[in-house]
Residue frames relative to the residue before (quaternion, step in Angstrom):
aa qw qx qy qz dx dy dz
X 1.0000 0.0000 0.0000 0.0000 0.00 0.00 0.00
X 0.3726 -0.7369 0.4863 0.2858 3.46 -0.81 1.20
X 0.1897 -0.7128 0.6651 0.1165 3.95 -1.01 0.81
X 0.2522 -0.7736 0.5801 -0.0386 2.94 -1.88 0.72
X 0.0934 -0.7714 0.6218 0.0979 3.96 0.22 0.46
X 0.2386 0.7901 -0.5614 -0.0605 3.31 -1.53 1.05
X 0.6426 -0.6365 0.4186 0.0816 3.12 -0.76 1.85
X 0.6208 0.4264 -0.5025 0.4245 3.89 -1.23 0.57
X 0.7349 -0.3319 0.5306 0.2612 3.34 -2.36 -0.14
X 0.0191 -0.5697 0.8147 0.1066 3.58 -1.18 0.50
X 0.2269 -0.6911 0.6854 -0.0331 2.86 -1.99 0.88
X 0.2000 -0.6964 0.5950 0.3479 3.66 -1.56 0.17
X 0.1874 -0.8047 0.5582 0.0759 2.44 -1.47 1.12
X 0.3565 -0.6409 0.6561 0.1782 3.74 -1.49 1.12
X 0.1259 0.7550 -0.6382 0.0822 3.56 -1.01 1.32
X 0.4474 -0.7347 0.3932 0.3247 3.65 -0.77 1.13
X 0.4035 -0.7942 0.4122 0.1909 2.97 -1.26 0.71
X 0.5947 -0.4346 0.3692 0.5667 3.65 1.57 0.67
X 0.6574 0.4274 -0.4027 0.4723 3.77 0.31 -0.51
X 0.5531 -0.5186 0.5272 0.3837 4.47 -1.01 0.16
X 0.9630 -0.0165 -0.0635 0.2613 3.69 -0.39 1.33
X 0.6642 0.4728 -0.2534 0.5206 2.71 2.14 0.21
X 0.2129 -0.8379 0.4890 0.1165 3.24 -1.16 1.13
X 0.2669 -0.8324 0.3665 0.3188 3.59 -0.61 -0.16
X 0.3029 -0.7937 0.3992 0.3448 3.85 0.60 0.44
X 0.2517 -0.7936 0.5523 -0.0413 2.70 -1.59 1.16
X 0.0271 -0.7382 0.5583 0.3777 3.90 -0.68 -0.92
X 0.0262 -0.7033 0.6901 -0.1689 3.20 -1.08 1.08
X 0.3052 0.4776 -0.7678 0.2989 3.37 -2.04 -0.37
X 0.6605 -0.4844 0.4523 0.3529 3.52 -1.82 1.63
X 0.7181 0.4410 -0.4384 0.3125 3.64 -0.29 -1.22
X 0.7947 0.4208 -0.2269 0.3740 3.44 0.84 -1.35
X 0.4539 0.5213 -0.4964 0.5252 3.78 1.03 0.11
X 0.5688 0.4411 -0.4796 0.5019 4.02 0.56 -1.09
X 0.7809 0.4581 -0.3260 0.2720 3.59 -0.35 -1.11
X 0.6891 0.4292 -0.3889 0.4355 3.65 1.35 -0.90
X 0.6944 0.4193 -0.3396 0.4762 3.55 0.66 -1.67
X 0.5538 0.5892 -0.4848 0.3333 4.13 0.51 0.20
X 0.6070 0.5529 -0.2499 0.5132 3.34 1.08 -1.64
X 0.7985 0.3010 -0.2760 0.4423 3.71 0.54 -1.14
X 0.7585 0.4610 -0.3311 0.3202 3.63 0.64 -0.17
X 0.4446 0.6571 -0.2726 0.5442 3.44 1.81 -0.20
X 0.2717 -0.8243 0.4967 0.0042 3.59 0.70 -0.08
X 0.5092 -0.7573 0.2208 0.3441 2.82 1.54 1.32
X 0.3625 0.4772 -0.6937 0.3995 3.48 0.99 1.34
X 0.6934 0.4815 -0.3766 0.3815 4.16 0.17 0.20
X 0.2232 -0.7657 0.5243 0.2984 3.37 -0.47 0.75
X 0.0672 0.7726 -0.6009 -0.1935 4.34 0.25 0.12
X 0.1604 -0.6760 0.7149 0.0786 3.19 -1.69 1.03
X 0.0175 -0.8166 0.5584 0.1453 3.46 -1.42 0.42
X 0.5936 -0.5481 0.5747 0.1304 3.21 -1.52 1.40
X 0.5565 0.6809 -0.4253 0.2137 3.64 -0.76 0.92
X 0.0794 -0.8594 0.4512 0.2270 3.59 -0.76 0.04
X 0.0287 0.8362 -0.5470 -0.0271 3.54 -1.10 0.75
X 0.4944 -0.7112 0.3573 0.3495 3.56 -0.72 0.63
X 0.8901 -0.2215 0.3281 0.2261 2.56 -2.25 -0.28
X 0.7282 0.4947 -0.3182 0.3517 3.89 0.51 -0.43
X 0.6617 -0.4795 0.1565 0.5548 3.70 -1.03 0.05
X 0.5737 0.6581 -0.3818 0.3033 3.62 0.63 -0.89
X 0.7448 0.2375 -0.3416 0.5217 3.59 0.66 -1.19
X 0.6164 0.4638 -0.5565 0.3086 3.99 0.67 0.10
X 0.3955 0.7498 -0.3865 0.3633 3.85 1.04 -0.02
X 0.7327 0.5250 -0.1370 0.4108 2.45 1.41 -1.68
X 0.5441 0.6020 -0.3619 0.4589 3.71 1.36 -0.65
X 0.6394 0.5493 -0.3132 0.4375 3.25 1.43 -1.38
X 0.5847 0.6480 -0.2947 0.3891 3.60 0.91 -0.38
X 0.6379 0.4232 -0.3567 0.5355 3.56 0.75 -1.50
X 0.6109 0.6094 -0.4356 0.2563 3.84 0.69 -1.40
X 0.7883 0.4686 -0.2117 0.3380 3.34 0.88 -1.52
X 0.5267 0.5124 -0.2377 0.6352 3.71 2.07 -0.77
X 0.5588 -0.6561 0.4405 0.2513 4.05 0.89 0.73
X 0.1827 0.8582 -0.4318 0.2090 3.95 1.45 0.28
X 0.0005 0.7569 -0.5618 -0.3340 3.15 -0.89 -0.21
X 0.0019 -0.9506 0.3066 0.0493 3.21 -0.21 0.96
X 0.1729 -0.8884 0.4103 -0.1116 3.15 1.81 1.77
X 0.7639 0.3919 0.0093 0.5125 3.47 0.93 -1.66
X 0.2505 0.7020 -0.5005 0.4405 3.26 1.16 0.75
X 0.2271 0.7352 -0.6334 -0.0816 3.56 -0.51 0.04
X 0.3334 -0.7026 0.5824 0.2367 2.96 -1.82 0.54
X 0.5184 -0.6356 0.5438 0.1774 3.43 -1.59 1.22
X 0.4969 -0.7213 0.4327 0.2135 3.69 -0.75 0.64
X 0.7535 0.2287 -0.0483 0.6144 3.46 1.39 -0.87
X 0.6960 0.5655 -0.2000 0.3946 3.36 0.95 -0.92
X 0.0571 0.8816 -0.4543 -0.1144 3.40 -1.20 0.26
X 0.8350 -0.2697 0.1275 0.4624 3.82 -0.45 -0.25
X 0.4165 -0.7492 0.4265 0.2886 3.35 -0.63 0.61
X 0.0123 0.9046 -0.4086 -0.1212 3.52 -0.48 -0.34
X 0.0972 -0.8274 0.5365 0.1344 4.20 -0.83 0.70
X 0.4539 -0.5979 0.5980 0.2809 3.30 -1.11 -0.54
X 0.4348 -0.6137 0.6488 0.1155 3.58 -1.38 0.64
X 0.3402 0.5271 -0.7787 0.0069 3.53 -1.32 0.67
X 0.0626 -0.7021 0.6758 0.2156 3.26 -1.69 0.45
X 0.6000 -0.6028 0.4596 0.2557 2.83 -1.85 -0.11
X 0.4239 -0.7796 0.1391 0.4395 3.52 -0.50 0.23
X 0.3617 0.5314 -0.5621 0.5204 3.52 0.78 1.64
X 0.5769 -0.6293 0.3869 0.3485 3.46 0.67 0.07
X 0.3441 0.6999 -0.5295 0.3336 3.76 1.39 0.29
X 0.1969 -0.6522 0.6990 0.2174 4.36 -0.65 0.74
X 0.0275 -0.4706 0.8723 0.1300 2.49 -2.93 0.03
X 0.5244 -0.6832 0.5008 -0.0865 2.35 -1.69 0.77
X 0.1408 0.7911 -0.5953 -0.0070 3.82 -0.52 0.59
X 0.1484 -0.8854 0.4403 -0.0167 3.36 -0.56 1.22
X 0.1471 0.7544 -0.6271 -0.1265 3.92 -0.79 0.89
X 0.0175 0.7385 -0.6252 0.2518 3.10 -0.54 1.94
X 0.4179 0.6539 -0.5440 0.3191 3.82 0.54 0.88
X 0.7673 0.1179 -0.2571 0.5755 3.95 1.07 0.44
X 0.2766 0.8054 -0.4935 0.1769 2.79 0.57 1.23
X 0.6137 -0.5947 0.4347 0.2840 3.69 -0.36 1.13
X 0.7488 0.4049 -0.3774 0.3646 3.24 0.21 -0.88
X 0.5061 0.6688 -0.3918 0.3782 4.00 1.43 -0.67
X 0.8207 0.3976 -0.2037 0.3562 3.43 1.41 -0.68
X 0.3393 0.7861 -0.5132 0.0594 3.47 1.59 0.56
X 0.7865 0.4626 -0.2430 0.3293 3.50 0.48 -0.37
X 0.4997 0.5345 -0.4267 0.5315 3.23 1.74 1.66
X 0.7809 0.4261 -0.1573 0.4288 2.91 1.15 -0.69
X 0.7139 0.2873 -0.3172 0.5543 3.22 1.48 0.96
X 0.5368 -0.7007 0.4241 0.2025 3.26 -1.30 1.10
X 0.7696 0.2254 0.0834 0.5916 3.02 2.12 -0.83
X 0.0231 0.8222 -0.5428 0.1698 3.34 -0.14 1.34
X 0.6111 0.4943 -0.4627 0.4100 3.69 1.09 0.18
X 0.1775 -0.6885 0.7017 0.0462 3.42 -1.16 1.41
X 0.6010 -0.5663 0.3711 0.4248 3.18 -1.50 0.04
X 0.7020 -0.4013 0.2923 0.5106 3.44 -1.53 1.02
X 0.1497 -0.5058 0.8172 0.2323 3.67 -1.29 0.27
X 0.6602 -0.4722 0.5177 0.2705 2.76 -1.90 -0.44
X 0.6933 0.0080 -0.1086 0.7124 3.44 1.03 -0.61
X 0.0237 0.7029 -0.6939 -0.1544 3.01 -2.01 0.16
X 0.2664 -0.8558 0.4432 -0.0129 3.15 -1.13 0.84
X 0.1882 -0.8641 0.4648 0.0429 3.38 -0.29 1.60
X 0.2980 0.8240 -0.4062 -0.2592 3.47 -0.53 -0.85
X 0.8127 -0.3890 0.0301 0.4327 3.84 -1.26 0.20
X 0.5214 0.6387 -0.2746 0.4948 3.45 1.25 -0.13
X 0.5732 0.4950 -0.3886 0.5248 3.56 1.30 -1.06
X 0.8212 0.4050 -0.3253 0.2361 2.92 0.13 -1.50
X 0.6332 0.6237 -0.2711 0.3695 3.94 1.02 -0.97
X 0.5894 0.4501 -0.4681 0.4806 4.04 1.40 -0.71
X 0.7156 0.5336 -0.3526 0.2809 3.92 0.51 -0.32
X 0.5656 -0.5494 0.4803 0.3841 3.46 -1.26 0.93
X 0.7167 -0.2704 0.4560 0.4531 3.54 -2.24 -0.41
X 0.6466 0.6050 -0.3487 0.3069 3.44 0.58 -1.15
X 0.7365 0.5514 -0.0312 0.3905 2.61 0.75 -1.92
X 0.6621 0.4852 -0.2563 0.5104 3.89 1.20 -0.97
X 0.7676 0.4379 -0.2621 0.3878 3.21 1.37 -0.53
X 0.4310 0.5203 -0.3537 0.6468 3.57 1.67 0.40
X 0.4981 0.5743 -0.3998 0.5121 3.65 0.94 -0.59
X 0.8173 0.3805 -0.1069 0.4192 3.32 0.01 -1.75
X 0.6085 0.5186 -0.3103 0.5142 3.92 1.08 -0.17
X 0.8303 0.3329 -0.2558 0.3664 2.94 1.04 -1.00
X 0.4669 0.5657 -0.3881 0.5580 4.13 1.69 -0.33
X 0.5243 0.5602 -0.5529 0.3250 3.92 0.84 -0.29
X 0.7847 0.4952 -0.2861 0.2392 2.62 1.20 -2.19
X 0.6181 0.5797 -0.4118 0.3352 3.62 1.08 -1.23
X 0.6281 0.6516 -0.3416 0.2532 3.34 0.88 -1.14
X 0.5494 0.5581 -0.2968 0.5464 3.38 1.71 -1.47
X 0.7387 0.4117 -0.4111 0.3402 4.11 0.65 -0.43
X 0.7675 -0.3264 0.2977 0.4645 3.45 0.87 -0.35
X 0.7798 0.4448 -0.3797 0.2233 3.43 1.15 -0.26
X 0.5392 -0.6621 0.4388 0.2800 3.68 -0.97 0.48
X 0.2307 -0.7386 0.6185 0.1364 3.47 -0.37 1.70
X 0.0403 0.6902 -0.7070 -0.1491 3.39 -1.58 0.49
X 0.0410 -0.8266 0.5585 0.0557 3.30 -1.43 0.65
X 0.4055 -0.7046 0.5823 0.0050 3.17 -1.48 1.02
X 0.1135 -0.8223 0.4876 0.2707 3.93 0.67 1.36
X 0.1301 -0.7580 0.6391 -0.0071 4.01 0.64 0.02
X 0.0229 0.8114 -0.5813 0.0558 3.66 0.55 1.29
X 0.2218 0.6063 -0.7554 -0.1121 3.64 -0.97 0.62
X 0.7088 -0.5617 0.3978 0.1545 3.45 -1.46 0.74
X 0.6517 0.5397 -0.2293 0.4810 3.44 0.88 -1.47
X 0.7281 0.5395 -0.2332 0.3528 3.45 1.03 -1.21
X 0.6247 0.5052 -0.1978 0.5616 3.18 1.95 -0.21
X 0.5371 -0.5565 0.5898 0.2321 3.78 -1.28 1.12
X 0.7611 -0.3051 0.2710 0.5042 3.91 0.61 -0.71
X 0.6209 -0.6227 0.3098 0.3617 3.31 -1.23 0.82
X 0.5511 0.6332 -0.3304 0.4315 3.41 1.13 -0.73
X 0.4894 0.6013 -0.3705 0.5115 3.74 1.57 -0.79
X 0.6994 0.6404 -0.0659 0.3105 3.15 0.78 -1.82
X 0.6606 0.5041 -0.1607 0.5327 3.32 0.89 -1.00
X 0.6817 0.4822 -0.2217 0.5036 3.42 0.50 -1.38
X 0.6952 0.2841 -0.3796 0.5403 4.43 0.51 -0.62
X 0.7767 0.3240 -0.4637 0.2771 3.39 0.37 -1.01
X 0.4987 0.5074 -0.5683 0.4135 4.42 1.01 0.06
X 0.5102 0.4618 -0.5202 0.5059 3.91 0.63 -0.64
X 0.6397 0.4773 -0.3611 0.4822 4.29 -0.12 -0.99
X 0.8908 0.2281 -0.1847 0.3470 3.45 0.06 -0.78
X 0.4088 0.6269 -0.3991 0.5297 3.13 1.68 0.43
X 0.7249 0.4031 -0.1950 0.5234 3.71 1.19 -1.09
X 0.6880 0.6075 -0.2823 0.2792 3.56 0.70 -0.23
X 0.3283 -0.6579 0.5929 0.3284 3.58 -0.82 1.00
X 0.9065 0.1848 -0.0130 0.3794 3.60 0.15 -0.92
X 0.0654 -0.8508 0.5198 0.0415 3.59 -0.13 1.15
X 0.1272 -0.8389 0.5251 0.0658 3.67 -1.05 0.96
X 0.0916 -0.8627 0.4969 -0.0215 3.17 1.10 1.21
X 0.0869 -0.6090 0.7713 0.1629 4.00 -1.53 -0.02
X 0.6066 -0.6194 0.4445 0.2254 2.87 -1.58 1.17
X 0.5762 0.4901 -0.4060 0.5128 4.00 0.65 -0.70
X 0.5498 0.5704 -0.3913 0.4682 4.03 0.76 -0.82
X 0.8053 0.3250 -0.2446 0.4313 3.61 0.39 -1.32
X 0.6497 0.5115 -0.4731 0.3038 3.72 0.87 -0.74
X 0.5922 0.6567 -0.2644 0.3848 3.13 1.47 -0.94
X 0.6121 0.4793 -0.2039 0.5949 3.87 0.93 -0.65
X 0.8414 0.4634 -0.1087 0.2559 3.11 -0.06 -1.93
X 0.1635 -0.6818 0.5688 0.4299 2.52 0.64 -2.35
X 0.5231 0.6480 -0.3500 0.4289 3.54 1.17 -0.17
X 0.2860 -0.7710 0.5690 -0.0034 3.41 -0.52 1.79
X 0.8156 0.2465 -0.2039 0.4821 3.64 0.49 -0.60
X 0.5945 -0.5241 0.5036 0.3439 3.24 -1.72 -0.03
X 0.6876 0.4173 -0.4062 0.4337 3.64 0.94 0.44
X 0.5667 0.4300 -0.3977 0.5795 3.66 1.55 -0.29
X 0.6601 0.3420 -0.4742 0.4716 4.08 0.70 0.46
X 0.3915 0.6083 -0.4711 0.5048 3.50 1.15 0.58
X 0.8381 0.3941 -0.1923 0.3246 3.21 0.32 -1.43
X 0.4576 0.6260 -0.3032 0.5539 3.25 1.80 -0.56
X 0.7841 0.4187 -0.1820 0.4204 3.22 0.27 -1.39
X 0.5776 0.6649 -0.2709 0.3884 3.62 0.98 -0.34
X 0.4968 0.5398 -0.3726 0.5683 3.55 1.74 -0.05
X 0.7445 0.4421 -0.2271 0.4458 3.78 0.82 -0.54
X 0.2079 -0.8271 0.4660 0.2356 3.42 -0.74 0.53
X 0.3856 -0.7437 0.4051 -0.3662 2.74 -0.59 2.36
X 0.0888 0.8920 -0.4268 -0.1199 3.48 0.13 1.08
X 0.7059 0.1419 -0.1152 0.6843 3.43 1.63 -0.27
X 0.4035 -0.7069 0.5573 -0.1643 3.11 -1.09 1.27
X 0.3770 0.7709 -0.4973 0.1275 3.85 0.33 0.50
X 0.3212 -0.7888 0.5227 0.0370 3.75 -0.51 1.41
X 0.0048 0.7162 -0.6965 -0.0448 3.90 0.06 0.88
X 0.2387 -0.6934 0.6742 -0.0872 3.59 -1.51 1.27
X 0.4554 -0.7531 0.2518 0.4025 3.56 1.05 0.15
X 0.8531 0.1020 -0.1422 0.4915 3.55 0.82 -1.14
X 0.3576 0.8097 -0.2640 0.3833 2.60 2.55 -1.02
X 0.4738 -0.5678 0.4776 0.4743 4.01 -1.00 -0.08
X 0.6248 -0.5285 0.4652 0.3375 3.48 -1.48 0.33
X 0.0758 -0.8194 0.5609 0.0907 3.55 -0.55 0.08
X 0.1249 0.8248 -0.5513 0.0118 3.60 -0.77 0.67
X 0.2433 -0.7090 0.6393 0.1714 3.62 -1.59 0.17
X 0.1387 -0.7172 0.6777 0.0844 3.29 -1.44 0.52
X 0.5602 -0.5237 0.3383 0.5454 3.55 -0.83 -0.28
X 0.4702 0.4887 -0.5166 0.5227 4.16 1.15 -0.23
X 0.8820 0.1205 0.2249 0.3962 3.24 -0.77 -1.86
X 0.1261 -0.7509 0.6417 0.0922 3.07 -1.64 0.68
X 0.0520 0.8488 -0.5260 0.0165 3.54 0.00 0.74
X 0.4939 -0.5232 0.6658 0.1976 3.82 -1.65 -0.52
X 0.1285 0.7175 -0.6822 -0.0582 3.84 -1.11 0.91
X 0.4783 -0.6585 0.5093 0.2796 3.51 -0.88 0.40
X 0.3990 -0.7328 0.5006 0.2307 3.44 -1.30 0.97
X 0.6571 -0.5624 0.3899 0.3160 3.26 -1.46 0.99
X 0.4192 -0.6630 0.5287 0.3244 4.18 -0.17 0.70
X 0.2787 -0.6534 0.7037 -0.0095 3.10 -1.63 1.41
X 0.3665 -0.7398 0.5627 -0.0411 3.39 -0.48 1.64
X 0.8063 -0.3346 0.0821 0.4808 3.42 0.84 0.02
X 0.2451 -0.8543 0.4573 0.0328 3.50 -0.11 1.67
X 0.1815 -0.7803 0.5973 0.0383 3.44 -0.67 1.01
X 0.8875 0.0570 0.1299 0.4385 3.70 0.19 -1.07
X 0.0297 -0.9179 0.3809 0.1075 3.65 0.95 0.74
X 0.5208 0.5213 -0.5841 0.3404 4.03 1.56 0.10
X 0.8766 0.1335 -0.4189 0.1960 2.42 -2.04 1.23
X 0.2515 0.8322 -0.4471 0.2103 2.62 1.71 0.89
X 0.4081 0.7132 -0.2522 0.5110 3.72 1.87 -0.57
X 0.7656 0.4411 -0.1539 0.4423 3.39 0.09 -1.85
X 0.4929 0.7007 -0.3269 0.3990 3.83 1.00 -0.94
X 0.6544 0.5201 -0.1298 0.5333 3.29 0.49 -2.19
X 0.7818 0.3150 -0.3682 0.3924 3.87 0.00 -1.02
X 0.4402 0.7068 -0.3530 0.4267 3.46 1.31 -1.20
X 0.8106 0.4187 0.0438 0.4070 3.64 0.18 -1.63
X 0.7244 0.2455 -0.2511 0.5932 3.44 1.11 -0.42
X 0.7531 0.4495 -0.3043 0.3717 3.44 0.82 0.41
X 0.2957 0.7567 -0.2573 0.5233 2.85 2.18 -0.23
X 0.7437 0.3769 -0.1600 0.5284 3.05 0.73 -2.04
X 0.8291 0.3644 -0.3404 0.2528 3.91 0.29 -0.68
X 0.4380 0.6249 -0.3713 0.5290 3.31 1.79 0.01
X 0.7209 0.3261 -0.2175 0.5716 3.68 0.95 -0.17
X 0.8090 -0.5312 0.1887 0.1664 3.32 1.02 0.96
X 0.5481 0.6065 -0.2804 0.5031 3.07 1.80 -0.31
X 0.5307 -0.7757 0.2362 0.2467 3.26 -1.03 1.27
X 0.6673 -0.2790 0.1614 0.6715 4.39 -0.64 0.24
X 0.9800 0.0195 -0.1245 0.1540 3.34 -0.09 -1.08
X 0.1801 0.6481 -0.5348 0.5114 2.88 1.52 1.13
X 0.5941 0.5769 -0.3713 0.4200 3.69 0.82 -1.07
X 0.5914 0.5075 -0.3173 0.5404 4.02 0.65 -1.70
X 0.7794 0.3667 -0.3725 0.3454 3.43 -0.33 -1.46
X 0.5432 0.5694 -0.4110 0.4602 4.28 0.94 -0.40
X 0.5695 0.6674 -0.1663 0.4502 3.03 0.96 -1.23
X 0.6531 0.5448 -0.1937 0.4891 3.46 0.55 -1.02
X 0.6892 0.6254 -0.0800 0.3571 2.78 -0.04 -2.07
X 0.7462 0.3354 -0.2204 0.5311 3.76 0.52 -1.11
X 0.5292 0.7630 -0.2378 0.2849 3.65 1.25 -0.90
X 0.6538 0.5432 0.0235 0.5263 2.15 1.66 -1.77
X 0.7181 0.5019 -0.2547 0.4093 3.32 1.03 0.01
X 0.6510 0.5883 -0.0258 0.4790 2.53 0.98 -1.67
X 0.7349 0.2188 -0.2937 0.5708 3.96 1.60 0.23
X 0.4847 0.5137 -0.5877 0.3947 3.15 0.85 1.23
X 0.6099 0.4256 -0.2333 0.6265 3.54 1.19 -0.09
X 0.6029 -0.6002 0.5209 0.0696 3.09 -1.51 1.63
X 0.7528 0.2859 -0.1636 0.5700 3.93 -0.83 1.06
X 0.4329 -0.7581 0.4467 0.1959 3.56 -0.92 0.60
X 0.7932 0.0427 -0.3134 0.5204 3.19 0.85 0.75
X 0.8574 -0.3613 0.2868 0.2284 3.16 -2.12 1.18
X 0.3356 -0.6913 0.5548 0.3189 3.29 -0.89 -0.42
X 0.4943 -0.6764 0.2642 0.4778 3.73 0.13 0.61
X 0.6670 0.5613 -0.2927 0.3928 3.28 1.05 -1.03
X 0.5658 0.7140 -0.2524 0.3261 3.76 1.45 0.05
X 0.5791 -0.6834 0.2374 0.3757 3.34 -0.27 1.07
């Protein structure tokens, strides 16, 4: 069975529920949507592990109770002594575009690489970072990060990343630039969005993130554009799949995290590139008609 490890901060999250002041808590954060909508969409041909810390209180033990019931492994869970979950808030607009308000300044997860003496598991097969992982973590901490994706990388496993640029989370762009060319220098698979790159880059199309991306060796290349088709490269072929139509978008977070969740699901189990995108899609496509970043289980 093919395993994955993914790395980053889970968070609670407070999303409205359409009613005037009421939210309904959730857990979420990018890493943790990859890890649920994987576990459930993999049909338990994927083992998915996640990399994280939360504390000691009832919330982050809910949270254990969570990964248990979403089939997680959550071996590599660790638990912070003082610290505890971060948490934001949801507003959208009324196209379904979010913001965000975040209180994520003791969050637990910022310390996973202090509070262990030992953080090397065995090579999975994949591991999965993305731009959010990489920005909650001190120098210290980025630099055990970066020693330690060489080492897995040197064993066989296949890093994919997702630059998921939020700004705030970043000292400057010049910070910014410099981890995410080290990331895309190390990555087999890159799951860039186009608003991510214009915003960093400046690259507006899916051929000026080609051309960027084309300094890194890069074996897959997938470009999500929101409604726009997907667009990807390999070292054979570069081609375009069209996204599954959204009939009426309510809440588009994790509308990113979905797609990777789902299109890796689908290629760790053997399905081909674009059979992989079009899974991918598909769940996207759900998953923003409904308020909050993740499904209910009982959902198709």
């Amino acid at each position: 069975m093919p395993d994955i490890a993914i790395l980053g901060e889970c968070m609670l999250e407070m999303a409205p529920t359409g009613q005037s002041n009421c939210f309904q808590q959730n857990f979420a954060g990018d890493v943790y949507s990859v890890a649920v909508y994987m576990a459930r969409h993999s049909n338990s041909k994927v083992r998915v592990r996640l990399l994280t810390a939360v504390g000691e209180d009832a919330i982050s033990l809910q949270f254990r109770e969570a990964l248990r019931e979403e089939r997680i492994d959550s071996t590599h869970v660790l638990t912070h002594p003082s610290r505890h979950m971060g948490l934001y808030m949801v507003k959208n607009e009324a196209d379904g575009e979010r913001h965000f308000t975040y209180w994520r300044g003791e969050s637990a997860a910022k310390d996973f690489f202090k509070i262990t003496d030992s953080y090397e598991i065995n090579p999975p097969d994949y591991f999965f970072i993305s731009g959010i992982s990489l920005a909650i973590y001190d120098e210290p901490s980025l630099f055990n990060l970066k020693s330690w994706l060489k080492y897995l990388k040197d064993r066989g496993t296949t890093i994919v990343f997702d630059p998921n640029y939020r700004p705030a989370l970043w000292s400057s762009t010049a910070a910014t630039l410099e981890v995410y060319a080290w990331a895309f220098s190390l990555c087999d698979i890159a799951l860039p969005g186009i608003e991510d790159m214009v915003q960093l880059y400046g690259t507006e199309t899916p051929d000026e993130v080609f051309g960027l991306l084309k300094n890194y060796d890069i074996g897959t290349t997938i470009i999500k554009n929101g409604a726009q088709p997907i667009w990807y490269a390999t070292s054979e072929e570069t081609g375009q799949v069209a996204v599954t139509p959204c009939p009426n978008v309510v809440d588009t977070t994790a509308a990113g995290d979905s797609f990777n969740a789902a299109f890796l699901a689908a290629r760790l189990s053997g399905d081909s590139l674009t059979a992989s995108i079009e899974a991918g899609s598909a769940l996207a496509s759900k998953v923003i008609q409904h308020r909050g970043a993740i499904l209910p289980r009982q959902h198709p």
